[in-house]
C-alpha positions as protocol buffer text, in pm:
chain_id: "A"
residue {
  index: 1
  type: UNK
  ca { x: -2848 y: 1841 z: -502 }
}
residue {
  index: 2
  type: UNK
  ca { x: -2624 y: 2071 z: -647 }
}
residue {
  index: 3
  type: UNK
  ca { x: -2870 y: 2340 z: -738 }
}
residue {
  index: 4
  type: UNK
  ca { x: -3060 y: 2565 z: -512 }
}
residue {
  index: 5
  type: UNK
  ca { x: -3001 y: 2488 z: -118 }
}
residue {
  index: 6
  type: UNK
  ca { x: -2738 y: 2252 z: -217 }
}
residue {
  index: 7
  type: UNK
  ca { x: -2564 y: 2433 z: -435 }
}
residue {
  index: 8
  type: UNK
  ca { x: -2198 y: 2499 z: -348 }
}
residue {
  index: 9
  type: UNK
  ca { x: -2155 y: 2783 z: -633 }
}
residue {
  index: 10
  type: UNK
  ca { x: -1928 y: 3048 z: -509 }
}
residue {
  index: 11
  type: UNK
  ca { x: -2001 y: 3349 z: -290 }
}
residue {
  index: 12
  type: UNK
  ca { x: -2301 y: 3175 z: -164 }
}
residue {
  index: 13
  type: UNK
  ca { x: -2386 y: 3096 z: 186 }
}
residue {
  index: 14
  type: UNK
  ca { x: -2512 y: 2743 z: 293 }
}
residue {
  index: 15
  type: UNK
  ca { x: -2598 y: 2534 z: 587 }
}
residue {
  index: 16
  type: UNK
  ca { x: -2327 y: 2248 z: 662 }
}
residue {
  index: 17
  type: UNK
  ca { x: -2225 y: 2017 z: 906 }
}
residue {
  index: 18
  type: UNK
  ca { x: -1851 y: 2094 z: 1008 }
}
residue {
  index: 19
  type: UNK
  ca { x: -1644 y: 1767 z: 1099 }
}
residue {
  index: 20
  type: UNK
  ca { x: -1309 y: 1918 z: 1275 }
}
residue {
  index: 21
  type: UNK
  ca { x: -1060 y: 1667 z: 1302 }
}
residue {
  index: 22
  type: UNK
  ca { x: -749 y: 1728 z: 1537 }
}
residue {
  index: 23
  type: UNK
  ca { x: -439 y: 1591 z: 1384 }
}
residue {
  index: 24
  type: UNK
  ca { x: -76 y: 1524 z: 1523 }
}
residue {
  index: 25
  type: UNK
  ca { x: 236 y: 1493 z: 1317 }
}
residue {
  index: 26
  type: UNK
  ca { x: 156 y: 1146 z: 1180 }
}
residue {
  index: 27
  type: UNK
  ca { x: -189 y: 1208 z: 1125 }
}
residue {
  index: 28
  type: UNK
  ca { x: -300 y: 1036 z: 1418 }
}
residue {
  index: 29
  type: UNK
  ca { x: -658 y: 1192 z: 1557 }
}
residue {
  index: 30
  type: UNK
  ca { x: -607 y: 1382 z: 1827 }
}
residue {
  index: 31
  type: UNK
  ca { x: -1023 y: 1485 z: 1891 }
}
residue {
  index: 32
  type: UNK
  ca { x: -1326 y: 1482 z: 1658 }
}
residue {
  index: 33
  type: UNK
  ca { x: -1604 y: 1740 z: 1653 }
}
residue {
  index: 34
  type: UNK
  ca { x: -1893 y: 1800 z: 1484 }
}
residue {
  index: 35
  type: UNK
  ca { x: -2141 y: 2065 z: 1479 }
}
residue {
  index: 36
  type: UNK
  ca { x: -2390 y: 2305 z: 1219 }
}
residue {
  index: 37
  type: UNK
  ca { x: -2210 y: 2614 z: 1040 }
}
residue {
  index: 38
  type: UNK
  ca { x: -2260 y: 2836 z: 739 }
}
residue {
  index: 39
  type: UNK
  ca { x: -1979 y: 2793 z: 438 }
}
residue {
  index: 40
  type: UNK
  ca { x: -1927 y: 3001 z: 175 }
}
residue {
  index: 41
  type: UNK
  ca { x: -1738 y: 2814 z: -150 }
}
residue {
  index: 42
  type: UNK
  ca { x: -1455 y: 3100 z: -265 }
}
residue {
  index: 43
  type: UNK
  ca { x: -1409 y: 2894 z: -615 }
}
residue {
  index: 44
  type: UNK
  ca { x: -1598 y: 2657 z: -814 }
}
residue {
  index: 45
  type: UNK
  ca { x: -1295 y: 2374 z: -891 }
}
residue {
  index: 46
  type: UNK
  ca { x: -1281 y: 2046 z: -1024 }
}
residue {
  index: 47
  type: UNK
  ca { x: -1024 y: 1740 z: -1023 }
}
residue {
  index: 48
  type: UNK
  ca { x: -861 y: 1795 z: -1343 }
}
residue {
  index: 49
  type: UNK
  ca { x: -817 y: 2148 z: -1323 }
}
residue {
  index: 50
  type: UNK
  ca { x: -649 y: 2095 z: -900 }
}
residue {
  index: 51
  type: UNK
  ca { x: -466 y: 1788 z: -1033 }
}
residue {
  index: 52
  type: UNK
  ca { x: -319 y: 2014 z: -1279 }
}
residue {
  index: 53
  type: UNK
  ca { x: -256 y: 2277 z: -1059 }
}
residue {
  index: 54
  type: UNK
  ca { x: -123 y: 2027 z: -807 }
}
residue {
  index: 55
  type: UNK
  ca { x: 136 y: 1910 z: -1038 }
}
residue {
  index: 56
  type: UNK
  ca { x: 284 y: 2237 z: -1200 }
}
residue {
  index: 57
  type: UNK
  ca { x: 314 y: 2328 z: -845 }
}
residue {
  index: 58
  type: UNK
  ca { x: 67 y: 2655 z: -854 }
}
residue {
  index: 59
  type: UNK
  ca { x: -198 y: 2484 z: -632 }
}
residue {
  index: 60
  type: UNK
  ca { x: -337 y: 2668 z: -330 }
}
residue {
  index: 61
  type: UNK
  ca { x: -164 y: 2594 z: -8 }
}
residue {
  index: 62
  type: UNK
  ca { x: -427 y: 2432 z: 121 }
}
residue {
  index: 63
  type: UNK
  ca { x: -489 y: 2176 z: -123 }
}
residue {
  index: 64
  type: UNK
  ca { x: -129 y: 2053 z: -72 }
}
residue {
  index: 65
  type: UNK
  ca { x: -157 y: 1997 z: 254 }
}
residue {
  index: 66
  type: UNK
  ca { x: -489 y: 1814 z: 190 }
}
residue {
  index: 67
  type: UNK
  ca { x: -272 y: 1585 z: 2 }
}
residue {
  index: 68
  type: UNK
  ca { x: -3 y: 1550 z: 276 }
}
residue {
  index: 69
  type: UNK
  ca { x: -283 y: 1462 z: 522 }
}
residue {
  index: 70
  type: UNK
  ca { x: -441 y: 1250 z: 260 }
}
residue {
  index: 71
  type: UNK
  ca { x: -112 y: 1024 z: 244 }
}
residue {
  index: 72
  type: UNK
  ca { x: -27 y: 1033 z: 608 }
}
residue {
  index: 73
  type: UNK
  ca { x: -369 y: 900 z: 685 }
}
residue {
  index: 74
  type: UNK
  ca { x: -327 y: 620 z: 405 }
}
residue {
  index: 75
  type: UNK
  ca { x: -34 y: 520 z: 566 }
}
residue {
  index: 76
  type: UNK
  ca { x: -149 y: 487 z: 913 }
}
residue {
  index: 77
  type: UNK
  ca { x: -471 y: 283 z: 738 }
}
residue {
  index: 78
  type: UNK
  ca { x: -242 y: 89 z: 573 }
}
residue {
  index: 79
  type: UNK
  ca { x: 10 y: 29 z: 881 }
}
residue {
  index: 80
  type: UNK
  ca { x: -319 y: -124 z: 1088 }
}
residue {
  index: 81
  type: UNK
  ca { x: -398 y: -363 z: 812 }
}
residue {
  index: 82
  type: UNK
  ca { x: -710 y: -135 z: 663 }
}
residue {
  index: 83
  type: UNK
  ca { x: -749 y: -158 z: 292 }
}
residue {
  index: 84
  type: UNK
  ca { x: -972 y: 127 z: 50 }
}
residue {
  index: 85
  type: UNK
  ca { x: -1107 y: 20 z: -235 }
}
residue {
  index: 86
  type: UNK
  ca { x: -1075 y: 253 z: -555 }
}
residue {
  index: 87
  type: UNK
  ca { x: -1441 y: 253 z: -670 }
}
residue {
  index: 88
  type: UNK
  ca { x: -1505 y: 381 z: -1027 }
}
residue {
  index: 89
  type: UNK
  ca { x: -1799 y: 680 z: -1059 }
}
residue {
  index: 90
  type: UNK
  ca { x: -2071 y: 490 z: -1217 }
}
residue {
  index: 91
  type: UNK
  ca { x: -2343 y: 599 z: -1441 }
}
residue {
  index: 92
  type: UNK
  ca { x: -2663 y: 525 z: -1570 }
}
residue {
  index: 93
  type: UNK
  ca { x: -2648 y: 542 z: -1973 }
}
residue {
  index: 94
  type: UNK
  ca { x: -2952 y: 392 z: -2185 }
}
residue {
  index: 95
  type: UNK
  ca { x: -2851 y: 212 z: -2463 }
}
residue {
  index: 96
  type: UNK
  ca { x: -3159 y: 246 z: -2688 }
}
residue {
  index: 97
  type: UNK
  ca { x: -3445 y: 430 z: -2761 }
}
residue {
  index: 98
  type: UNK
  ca { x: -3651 y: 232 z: -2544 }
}
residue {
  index: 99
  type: UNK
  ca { x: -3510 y: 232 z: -2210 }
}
residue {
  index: 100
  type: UNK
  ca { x: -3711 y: 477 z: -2035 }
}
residue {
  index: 101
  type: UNK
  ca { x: -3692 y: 303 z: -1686 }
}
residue {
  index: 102
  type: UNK
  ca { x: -3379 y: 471 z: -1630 }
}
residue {
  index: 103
  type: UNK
  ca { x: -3200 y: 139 z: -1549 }
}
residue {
  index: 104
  type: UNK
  ca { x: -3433 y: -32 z: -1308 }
}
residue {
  index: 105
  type: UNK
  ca { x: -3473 y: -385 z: -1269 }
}
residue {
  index: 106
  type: UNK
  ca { x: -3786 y: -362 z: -1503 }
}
residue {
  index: 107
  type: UNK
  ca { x: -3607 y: -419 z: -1826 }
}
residue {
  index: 108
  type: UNK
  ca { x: -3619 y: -795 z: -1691 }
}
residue {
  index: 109
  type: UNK
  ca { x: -3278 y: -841 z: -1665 }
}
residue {
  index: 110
  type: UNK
  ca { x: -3133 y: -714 z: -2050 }
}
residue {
  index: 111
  type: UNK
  ca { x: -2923 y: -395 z: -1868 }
}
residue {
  index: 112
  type: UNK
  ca { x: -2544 y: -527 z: -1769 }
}
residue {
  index: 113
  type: UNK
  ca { x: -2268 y: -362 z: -1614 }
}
residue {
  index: 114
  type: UNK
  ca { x: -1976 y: -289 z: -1824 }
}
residue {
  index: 115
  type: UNK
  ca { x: -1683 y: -42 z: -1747 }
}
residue {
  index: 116
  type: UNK
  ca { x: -1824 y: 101 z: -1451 }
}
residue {
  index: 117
  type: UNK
  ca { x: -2196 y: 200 z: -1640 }
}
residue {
  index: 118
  type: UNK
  ca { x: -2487 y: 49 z: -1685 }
}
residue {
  index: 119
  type: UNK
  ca { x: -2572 y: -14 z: -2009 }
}
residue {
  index: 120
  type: UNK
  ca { x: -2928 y: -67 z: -2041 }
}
residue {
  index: 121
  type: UNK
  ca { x: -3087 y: -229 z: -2404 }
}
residue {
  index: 122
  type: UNK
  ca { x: -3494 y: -200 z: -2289 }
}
């Protein structure tokens, strides 16, 4: 999904569906809305490069005060007795030369998890 239509490549306009969240000083929600729009990506980023920028303090304003919101709703979740499990990206990764089924059940059972990828020996 992240080529063509989906791509979200800077300077590129796309469809999207906005979610608008109204917040108040704790992070409570105040009102939800959702509805279509057209975005247009200003930067291609990724994690390491914002954590980076996050910590040497040069990050975009906005991104910090994603992370502000980010912790105030954590607490709240946390305060009401939610919990959020920290799930690991996983990934598909064929062991051998065989393994053309791309990790399906068809290998009859010889692909195992391990370290958050499936490690398939067909």
């Amino acid at each position: 999904m992240s080529q063509g239509w989906a791509s979200l490549l800077p300077g590129q306009d796309r469809a999207a569906l906005l979610w608008e969240f109204t917040l108040d000083e704790a992070g409570n929600v105040g009102s939800a809305a959702v509805r279509r729009a057209r975005v247009r990506s200003r930067a291609q980023l990724d994690y390491p490069a914002m954590q980076q920028a996050l910590d040497a303090g040069t990050a975009p304003e906005v991104m910090v005060l994603l992370g502000e919101v980010g912790r105030l709703r954590q607490a709240l979740e946390a305060a009401r007795g939610g919990t959020s499990l920290q799930t690991p990206d996983e990934e598909v990764v064929p062991a051998g030369a065989g393994s053309a089924h791309g990790g399906s059940s068809s290998c009859g059972g010889r692909c195992r998890w391990r370290t958050g990828t499936l490690r398939c020996r067909c």
